[in-house]
Steps between C-alpha positions, in 0.01 A plus 500: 500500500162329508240688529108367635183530625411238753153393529464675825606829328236386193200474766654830702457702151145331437380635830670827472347520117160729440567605168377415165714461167420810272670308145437188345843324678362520825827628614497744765829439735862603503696283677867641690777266615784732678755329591666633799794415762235388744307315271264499237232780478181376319222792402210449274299807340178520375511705174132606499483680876900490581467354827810253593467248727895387624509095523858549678549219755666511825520850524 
């Protein structure tokens, strides 16, 4: 399975995205790929304040 983050997801999370990194990495995000019988479920998570934003499409 291939698994990816189209640019329209990329600008979706940017816009979604009011948090600042708290280590040097600058990571802050989890990203979920679930693949399911109807499709593919697509969740990011923002380590810091644990909101998720779901980038699932068509559903």
């Amino acid at each position: 399975m291939l698994f990816e983050i189209t640019e329209e997801m990329k600008q979706k999370i940017r816009e979604w995205d009011s948090c600042k990194p708290i280590d040097v990495t600058g990571a802050k995000f989890s990203y979920v790929f679930t693949p399911t019988s109807l499709g593919l479920v697509i969740d990011v998570q923002c380590d810091i304040c644990k909101r998720e934003l779901n980038l699932t499409e068509d559903w």
